[in-house]
mmJSON file of the N, C-alpha and C atoms, coordinates in Angstrom:
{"data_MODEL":{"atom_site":{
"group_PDB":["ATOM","ATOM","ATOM","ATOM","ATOM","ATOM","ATOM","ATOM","ATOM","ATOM","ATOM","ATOM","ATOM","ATOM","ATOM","ATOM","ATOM","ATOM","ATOM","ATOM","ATOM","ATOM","ATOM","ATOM","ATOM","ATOM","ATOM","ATOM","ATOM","ATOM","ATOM","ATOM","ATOM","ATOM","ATOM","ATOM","ATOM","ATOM","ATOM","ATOM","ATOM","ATOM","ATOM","ATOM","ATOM","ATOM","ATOM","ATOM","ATOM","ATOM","ATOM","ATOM","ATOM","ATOM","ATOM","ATOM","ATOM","ATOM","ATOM","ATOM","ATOM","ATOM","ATOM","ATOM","ATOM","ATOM","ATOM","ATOM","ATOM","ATOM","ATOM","ATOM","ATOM","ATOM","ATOM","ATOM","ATOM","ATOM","ATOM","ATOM","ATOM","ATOM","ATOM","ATOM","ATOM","ATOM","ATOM","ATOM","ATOM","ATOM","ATOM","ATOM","ATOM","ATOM","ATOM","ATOM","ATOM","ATOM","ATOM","ATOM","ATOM","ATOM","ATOM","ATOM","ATOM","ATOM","ATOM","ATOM","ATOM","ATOM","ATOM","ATOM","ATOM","ATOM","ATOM","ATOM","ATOM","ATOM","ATOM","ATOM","ATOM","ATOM","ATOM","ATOM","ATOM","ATOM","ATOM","ATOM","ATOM","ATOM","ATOM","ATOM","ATOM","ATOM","ATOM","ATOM","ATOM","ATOM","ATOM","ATOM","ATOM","ATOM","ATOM","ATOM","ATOM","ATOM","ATOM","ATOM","ATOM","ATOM","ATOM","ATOM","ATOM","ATOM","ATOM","ATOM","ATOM","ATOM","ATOM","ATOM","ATOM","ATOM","ATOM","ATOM","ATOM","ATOM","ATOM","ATOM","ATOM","ATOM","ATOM","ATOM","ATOM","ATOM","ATOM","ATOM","ATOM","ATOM","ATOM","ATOM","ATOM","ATOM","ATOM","ATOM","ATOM","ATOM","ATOM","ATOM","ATOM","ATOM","ATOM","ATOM","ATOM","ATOM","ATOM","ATOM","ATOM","ATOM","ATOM","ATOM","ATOM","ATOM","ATOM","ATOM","ATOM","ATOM","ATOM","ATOM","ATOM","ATOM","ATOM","ATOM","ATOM","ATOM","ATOM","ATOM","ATOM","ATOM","ATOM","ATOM","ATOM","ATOM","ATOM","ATOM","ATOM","ATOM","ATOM","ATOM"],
"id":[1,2,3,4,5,6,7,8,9,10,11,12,13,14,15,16,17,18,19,20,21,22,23,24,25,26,27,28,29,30,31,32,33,34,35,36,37,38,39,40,41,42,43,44,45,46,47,48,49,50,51,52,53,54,55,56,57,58,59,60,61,62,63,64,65,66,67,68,69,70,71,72,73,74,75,76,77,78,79,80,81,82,83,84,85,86,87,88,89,90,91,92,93,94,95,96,97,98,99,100,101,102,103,104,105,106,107,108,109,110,111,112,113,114,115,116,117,118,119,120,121,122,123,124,125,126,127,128,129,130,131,132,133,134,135,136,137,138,139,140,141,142,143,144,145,146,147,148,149,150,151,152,153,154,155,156,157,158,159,160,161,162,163,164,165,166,167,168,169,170,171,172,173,174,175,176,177,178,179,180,181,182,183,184,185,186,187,188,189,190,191,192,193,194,195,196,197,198,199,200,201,202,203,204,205,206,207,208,209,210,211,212,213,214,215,216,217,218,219,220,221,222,223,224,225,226,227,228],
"type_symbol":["N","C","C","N","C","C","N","C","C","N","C","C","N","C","C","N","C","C","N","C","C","N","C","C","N","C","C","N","C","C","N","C","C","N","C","C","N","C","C","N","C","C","N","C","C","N","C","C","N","C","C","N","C","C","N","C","C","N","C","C","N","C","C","N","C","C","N","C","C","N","C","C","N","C","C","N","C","C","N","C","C","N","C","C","N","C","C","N","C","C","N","C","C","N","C","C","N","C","C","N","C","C","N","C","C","N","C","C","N","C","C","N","C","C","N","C","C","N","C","C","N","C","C","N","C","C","N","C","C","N","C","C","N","C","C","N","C","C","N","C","C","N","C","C","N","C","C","N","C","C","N","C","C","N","C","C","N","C","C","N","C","C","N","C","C","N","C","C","N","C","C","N","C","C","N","C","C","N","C","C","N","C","C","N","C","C","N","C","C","N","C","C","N","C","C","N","C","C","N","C","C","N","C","C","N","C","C","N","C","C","N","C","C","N","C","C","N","C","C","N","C","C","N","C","C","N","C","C"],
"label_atom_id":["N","CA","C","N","CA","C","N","CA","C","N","CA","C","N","CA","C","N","CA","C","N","CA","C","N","CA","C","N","CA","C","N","CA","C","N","CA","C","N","CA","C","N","CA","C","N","CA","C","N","CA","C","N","CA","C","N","CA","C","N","CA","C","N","CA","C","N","CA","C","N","CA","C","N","CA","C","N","CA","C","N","CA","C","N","CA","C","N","CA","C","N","CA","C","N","CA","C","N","CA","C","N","CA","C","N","CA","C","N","CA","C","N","CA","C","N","CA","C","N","CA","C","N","CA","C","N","CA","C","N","CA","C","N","CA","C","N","CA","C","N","CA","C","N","CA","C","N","CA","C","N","CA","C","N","CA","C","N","CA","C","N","CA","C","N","CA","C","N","CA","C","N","CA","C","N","CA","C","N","CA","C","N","CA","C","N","CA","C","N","CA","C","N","CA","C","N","CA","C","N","CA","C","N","CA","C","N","CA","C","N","CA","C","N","CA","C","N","CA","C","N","CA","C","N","CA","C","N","CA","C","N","CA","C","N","CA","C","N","CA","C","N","CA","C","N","CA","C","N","CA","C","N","CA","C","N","CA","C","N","CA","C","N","CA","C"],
"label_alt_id":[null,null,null,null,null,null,null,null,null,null,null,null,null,null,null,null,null,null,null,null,null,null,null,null,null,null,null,null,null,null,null,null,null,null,null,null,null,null,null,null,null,null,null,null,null,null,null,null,null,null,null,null,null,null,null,null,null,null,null,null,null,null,null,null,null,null,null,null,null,null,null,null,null,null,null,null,null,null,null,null,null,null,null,null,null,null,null,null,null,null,null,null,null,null,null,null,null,null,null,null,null,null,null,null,null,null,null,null,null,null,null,null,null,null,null,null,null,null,null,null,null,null,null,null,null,null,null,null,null,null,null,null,null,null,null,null,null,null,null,null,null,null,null,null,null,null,null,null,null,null,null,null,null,null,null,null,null,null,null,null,null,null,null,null,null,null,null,null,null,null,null,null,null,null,null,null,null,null,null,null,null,null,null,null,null,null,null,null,null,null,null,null,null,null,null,null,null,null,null,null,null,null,null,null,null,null,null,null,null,null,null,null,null,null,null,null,null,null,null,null,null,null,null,null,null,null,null,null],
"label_comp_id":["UNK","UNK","UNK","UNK","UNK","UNK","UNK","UNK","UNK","UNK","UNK","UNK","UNK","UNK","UNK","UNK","UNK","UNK","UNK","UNK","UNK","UNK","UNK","UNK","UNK","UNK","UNK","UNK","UNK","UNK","UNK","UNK","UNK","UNK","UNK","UNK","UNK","UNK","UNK","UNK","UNK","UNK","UNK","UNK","UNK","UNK","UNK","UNK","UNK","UNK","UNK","UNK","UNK","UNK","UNK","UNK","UNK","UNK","UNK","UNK","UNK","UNK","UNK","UNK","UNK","UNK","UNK","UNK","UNK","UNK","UNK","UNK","UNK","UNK","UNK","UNK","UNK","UNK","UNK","UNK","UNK","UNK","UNK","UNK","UNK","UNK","UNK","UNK","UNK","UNK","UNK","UNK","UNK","UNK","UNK","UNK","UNK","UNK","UNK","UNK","UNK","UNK","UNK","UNK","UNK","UNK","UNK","UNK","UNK","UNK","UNK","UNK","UNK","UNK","UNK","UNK","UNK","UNK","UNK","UNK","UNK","UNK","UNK","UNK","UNK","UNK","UNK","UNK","UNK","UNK","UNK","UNK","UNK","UNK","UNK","UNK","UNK","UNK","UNK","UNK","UNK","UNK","UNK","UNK","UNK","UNK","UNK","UNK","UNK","UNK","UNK","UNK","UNK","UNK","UNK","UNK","UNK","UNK","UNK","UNK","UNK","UNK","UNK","UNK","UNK","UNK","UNK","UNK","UNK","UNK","UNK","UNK","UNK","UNK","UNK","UNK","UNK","UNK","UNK","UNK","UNK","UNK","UNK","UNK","UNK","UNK","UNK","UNK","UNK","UNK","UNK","UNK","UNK","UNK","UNK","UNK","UNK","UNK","UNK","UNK","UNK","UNK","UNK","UNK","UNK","UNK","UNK","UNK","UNK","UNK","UNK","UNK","UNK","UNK","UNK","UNK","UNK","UNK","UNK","UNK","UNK","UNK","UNK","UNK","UNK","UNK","UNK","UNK"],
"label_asym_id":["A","A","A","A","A","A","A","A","A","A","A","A","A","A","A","A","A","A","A","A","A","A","A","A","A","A","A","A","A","A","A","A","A","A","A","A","A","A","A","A","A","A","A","A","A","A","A","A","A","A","A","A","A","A","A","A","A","A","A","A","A","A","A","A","A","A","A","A","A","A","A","A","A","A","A","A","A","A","A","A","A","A","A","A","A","A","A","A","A","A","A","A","A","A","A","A","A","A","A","A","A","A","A","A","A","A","A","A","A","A","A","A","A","A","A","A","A","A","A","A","A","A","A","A","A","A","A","A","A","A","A","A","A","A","A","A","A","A","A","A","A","A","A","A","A","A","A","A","A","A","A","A","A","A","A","A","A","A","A","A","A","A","A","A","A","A","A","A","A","A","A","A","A","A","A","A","A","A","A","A","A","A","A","A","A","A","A","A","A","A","A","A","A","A","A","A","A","A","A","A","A","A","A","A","A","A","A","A","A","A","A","A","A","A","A","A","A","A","A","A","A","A","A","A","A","A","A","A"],
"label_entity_id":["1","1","1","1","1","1","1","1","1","1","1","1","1","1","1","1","1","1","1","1","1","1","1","1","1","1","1","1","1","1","1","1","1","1","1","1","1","1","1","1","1","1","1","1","1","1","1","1","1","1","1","1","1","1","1","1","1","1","1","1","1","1","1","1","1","1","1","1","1","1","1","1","1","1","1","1","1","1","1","1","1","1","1","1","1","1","1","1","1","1","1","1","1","1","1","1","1","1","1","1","1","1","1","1","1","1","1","1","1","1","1","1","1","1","1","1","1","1","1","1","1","1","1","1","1","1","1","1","1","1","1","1","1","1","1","1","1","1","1","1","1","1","1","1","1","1","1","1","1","1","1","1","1","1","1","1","1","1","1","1","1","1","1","1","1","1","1","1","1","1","1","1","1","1","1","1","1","1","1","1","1","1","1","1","1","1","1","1","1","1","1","1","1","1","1","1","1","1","1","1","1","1","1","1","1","1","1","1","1","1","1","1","1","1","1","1","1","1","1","1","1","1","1","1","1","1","1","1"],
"label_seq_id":[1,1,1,2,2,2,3,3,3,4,4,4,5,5,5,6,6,6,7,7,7,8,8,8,9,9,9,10,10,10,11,11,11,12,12,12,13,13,13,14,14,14,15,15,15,16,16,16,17,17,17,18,18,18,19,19,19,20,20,20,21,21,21,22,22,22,23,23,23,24,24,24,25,25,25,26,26,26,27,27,27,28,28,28,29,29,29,30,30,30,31,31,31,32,32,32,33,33,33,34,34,34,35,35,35,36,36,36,37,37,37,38,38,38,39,39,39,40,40,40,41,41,41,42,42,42,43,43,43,44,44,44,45,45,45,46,46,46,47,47,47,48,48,48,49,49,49,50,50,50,51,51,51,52,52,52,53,53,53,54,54,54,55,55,55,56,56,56,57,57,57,58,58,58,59,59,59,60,60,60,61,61,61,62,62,62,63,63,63,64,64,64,65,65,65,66,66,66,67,67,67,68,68,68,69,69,69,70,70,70,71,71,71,72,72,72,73,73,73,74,74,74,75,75,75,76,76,76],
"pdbx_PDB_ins_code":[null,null,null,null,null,null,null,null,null,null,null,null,null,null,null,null,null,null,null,null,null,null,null,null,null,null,null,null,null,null,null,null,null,null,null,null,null,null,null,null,null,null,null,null,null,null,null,null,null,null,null,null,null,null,null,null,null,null,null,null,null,null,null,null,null,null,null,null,null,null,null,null,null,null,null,null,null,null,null,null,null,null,null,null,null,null,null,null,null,null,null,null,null,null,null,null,null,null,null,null,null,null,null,null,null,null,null,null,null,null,null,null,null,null,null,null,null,null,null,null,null,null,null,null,null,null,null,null,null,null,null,null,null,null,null,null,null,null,null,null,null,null,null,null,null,null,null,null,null,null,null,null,null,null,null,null,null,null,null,null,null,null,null,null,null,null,null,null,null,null,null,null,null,null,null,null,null,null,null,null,null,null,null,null,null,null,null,null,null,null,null,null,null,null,null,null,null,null,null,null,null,null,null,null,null,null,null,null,null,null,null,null,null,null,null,null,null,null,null,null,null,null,null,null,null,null,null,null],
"Cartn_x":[0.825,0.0,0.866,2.444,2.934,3.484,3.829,4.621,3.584,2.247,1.472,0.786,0.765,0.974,2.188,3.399,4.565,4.431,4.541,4.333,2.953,2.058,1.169,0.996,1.861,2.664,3.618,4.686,5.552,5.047,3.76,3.147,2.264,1.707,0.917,2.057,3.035,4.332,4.835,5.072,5.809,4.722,3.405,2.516,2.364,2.514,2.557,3.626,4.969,6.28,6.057,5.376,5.201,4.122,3.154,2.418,2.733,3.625,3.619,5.001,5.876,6.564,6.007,5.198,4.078,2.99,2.918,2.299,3.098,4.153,5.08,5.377,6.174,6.658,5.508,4.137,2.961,2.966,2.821,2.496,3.871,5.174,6.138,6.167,5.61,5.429,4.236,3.271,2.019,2.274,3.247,3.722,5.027,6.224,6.802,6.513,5.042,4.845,4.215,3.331,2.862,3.705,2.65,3.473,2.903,2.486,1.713,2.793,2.566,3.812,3.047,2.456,1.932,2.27,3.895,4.754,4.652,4.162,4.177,2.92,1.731,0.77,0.764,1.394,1.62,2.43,3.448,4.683,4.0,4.511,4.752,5.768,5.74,7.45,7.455,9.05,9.43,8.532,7.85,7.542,5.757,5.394,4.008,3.006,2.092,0.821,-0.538,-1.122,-2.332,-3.155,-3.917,-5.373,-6.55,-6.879,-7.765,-8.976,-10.235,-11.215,-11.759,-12.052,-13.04,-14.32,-14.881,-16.194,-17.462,-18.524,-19.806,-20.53,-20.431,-21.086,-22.871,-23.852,-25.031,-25.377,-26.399,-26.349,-27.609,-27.508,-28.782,-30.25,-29.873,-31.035,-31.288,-32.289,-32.233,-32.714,-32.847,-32.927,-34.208,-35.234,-36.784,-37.311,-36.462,-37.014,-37.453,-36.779,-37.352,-36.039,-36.11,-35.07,-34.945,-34.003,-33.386,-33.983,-34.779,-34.637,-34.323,-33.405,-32.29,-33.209,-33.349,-34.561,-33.368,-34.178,-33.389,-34.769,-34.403,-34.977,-35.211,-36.536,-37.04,-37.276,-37.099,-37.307,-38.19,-38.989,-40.556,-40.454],
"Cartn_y":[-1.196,0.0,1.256,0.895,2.31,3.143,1.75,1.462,2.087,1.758,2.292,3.924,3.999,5.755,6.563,5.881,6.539,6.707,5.599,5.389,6.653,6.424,7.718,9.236,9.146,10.664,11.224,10.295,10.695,10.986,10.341,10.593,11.735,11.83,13.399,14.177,14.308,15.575,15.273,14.687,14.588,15.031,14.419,15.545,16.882,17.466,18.653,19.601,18.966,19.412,19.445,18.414,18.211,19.129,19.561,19.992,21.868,22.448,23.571,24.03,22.311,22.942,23.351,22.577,22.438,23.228,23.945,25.811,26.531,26.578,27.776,27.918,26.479,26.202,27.297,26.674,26.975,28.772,29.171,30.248,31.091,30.987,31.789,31.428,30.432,30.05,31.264,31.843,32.001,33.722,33.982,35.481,35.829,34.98,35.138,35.363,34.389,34.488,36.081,36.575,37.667,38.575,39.887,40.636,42.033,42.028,42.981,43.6,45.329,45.756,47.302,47.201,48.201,49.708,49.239,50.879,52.047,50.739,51.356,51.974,52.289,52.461,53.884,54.459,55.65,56.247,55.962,56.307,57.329,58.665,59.459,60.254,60.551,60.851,62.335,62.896,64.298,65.103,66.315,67.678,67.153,66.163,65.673,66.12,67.043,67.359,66.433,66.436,65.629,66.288,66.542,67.118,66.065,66.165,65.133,65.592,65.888,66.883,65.65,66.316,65.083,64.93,63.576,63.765,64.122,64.665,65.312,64.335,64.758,63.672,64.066,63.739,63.942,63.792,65.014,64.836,64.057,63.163,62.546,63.662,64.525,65.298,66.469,66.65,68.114,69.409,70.913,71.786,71.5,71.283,71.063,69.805,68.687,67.825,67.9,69.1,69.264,68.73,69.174,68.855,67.686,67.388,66.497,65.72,65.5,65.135,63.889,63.738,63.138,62.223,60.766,60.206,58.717,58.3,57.465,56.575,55.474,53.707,53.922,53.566,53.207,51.615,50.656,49.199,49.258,48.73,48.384,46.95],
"Cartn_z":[0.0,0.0,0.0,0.538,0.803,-0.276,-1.153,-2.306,-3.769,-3.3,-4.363,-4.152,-2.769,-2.32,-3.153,-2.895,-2.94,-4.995,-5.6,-6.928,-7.615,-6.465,-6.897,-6.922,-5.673,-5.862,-6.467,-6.706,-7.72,-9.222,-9.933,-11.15,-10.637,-9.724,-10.321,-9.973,-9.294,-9.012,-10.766,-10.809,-12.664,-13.443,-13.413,-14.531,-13.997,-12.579,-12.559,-13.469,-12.848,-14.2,-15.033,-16.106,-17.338,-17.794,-17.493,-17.635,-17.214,-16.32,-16.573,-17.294,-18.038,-19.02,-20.599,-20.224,-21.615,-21.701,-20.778,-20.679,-21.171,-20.581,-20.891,-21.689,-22.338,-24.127,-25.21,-24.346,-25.755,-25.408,-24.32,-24.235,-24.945,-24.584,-24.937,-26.713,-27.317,-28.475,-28.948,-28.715,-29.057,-29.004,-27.596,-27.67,-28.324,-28.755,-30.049,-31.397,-31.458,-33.011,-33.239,-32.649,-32.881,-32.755,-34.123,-34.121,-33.861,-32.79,-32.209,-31.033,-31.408,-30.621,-30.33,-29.162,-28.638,-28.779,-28.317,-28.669,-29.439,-30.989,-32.213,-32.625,-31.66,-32.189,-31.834,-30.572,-30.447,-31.101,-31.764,-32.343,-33.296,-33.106,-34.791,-34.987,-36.086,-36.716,-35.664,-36.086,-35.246,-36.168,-35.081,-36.162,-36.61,-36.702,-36.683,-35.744,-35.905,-35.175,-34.986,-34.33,-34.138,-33.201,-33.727,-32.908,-32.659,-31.46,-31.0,-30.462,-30.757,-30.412,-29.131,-27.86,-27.28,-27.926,-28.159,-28.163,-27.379,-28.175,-27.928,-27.347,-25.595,-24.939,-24.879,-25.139,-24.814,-23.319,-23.066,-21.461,-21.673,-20.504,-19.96,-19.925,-19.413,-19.167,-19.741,-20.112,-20.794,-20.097,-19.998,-19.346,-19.268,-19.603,-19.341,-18.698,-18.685,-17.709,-16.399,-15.702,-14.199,-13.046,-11.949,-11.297,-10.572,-10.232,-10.119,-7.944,-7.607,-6.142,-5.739,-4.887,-4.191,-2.946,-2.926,-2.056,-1.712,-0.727,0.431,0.649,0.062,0.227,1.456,2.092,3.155,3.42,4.59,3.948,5.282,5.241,6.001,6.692],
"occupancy":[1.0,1.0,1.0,1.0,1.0,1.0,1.0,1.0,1.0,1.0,1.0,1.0,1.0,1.0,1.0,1.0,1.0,1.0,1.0,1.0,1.0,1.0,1.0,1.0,1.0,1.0,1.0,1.0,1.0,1.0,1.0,1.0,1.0,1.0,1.0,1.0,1.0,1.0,1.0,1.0,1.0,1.0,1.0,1.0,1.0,1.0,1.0,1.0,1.0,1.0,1.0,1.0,1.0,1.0,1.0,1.0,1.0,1.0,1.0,1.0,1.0,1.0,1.0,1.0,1.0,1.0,1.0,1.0,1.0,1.0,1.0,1.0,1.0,1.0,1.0,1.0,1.0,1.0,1.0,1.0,1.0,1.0,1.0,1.0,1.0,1.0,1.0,1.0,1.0,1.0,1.0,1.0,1.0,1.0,1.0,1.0,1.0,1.0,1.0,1.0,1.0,1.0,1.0,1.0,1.0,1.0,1.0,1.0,1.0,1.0,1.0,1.0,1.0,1.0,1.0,1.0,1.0,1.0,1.0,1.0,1.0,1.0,1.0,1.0,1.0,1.0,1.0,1.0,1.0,1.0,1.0,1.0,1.0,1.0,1.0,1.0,1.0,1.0,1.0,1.0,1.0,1.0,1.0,1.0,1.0,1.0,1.0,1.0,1.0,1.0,1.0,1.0,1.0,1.0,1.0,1.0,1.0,1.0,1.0,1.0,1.0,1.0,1.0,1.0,1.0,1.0,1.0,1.0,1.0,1.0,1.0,1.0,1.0,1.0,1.0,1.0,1.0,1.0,1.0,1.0,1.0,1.0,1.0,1.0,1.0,1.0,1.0,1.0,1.0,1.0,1.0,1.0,1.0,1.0,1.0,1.0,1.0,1.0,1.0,1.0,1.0,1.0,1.0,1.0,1.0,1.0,1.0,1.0,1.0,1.0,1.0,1.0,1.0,1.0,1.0,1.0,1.0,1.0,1.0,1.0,1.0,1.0,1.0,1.0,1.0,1.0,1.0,1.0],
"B_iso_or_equiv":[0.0,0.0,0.0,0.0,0.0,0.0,0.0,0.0,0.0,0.0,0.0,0.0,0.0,0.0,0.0,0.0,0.0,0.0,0.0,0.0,0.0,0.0,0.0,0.0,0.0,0.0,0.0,0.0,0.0,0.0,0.0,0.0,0.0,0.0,0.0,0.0,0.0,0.0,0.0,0.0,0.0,0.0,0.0,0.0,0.0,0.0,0.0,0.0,0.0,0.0,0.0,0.0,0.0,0.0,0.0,0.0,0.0,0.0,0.0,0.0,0.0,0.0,0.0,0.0,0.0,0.0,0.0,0.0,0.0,0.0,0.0,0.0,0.0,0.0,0.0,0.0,0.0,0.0,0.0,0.0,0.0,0.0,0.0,0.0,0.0,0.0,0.0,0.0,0.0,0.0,0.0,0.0,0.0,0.0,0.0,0.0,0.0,0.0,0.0,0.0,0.0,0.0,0.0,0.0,0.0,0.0,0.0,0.0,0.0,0.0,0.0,0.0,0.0,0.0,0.0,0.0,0.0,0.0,0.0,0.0,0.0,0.0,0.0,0.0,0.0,0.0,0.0,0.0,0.0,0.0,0.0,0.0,0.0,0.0,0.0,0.0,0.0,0.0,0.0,0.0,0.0,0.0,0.0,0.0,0.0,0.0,0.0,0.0,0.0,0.0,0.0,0.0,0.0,0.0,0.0,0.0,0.0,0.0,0.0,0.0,0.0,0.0,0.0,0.0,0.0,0.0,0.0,0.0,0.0,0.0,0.0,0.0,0.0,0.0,0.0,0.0,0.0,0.0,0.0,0.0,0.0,0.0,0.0,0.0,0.0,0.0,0.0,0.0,0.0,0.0,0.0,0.0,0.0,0.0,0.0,0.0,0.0,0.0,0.0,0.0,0.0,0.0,0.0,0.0,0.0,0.0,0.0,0.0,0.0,0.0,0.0,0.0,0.0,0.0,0.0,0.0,0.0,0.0,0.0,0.0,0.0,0.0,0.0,0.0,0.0,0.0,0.0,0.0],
"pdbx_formal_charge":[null,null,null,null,null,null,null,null,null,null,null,null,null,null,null,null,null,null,null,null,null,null,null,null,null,null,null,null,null,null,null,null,null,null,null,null,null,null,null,null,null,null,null,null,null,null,null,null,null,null,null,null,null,null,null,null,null,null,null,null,null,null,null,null,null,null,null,null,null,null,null,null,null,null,null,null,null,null,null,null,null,null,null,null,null,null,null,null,null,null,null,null,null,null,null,null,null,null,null,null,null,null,null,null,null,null,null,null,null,null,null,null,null,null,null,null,null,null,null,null,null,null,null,null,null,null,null,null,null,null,null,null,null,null,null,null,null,null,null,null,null,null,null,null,null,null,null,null,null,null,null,null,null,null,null,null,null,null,null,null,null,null,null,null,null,null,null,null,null,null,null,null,null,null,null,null,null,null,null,null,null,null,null,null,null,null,null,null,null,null,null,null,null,null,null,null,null,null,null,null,null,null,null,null,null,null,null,null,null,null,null,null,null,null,null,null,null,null,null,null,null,null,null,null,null,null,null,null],
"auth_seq_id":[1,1,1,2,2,2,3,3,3,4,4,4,5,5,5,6,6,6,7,7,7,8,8,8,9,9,9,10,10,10,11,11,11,12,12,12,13,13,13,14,14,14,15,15,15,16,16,16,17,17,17,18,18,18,19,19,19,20,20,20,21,21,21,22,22,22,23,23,23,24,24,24,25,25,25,26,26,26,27,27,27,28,28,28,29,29,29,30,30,30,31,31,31,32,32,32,33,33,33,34,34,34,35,35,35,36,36,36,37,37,37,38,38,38,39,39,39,40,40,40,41,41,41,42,42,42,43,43,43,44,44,44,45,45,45,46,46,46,47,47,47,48,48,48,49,49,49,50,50,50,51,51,51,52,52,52,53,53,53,54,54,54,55,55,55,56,56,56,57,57,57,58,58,58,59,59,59,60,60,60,61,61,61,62,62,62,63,63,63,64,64,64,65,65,65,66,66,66,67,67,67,68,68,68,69,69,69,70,70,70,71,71,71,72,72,72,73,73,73,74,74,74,75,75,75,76,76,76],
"auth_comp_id":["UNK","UNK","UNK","UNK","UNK","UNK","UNK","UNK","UNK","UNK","UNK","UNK","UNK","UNK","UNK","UNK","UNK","UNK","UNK","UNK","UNK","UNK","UNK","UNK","UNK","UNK","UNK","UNK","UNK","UNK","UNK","UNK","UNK","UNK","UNK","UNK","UNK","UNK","UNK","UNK","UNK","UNK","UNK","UNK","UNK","UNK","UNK","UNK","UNK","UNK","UNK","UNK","UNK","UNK","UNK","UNK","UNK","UNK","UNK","UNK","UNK","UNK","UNK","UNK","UNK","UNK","UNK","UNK","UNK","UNK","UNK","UNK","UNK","UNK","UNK","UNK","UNK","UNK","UNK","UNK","UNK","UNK","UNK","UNK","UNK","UNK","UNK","UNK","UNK","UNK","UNK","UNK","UNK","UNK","UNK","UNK","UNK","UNK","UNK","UNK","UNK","UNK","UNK","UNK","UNK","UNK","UNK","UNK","UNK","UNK","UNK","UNK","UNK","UNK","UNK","UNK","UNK","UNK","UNK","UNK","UNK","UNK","UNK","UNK","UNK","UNK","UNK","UNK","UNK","UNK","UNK","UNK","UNK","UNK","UNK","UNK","UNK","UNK","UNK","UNK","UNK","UNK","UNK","UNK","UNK","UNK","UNK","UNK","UNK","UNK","UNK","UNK","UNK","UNK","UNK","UNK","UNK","UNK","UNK","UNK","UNK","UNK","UNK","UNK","UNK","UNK","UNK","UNK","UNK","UNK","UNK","UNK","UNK","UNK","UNK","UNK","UNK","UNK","UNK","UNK","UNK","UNK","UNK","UNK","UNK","UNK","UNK","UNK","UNK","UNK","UNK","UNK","UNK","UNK","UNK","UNK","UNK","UNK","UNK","UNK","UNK","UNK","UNK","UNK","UNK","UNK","UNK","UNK","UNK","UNK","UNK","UNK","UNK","UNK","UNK","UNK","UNK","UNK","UNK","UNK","UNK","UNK","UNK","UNK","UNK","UNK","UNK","UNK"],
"auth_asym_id":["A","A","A","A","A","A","A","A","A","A","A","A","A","A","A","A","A","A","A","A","A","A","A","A","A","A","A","A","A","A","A","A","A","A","A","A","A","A","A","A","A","A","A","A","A","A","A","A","A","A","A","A","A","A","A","A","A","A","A","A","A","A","A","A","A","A","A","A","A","A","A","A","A","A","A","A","A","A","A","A","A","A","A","A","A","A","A","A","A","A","A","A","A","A","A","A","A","A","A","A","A","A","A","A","A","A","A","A","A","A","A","A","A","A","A","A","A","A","A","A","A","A","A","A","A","A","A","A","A","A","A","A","A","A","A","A","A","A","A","A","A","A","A","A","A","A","A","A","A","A","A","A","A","A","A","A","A","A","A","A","A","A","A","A","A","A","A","A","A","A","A","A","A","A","A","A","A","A","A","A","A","A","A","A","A","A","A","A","A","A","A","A","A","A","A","A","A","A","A","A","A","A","A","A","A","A","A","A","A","A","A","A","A","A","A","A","A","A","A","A","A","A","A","A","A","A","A","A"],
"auth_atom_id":["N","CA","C","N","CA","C","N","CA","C","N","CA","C","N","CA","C","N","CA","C","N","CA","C","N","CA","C","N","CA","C","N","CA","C","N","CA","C","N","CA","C","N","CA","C","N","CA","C","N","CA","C","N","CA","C","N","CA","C","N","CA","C","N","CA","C","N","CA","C","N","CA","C","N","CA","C","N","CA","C","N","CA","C","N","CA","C","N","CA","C","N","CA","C","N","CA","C","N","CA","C","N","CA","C","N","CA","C","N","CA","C","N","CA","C","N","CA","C","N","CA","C","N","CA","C","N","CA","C","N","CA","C","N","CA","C","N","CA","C","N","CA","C","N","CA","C","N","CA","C","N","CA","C","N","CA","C","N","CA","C","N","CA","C","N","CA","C","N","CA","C","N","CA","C","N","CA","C","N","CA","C","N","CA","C","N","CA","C","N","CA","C","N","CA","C","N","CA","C","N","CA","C","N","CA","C","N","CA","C","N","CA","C","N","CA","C","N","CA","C","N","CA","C","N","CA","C","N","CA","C","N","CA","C","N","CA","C","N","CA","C","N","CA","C","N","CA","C","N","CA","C","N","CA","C","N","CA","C","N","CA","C","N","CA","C"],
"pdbx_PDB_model_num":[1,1,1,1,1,1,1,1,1,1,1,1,1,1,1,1,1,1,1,1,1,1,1,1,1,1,1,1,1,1,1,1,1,1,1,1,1,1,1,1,1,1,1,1,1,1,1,1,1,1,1,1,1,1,1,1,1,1,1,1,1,1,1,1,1,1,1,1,1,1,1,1,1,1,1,1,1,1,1,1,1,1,1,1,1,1,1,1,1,1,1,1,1,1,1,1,1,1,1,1,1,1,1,1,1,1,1,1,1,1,1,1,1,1,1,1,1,1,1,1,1,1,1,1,1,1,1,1,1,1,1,1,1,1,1,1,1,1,1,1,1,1,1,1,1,1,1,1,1,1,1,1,1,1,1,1,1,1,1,1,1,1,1,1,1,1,1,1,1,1,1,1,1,1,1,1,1,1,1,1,1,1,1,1,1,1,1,1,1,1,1,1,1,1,1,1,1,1,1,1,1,1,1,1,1,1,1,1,1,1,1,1,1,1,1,1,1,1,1,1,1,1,1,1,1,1,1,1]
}}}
């Protein structure tokens, strides 16, 4: 029995290894291949202007809806 304890722990400790070398492999595989490079999306040449207007937020409410009163849940 001790022998098949001992035999059973040593296989899930080895698929643990095996298994987060075989994460890493895929993952550092998956972020090599791409070619997505954040840096470059801000990048612009020297002497380049860019104007960025915010956008036109619509208000929720308009001047004729009436005002606004402020109320507090009562629980019974």
């Amino acid at each position: 029995m001790i022998k098949f304890l001992l035999i059973f722990f040593i296989v899930i400790y080895l698929v643990g290894l095996l298994g987060k070398w075989f994460f890493a492999t895929l993952i550092n595989k998956a972020t090599s291949n791409s070619n997505y490079n954040p840096s470059r999306e801000n990048q612009r040449s020297e002497g380049e202007i860019s104007v960025e207007k915010p956008s036109q937020k619509s208000k929720l409410f308009k001047k004729n809806d009436g005002e606004y009163v402020d109320y507090e849940e009562v629980k019974e």
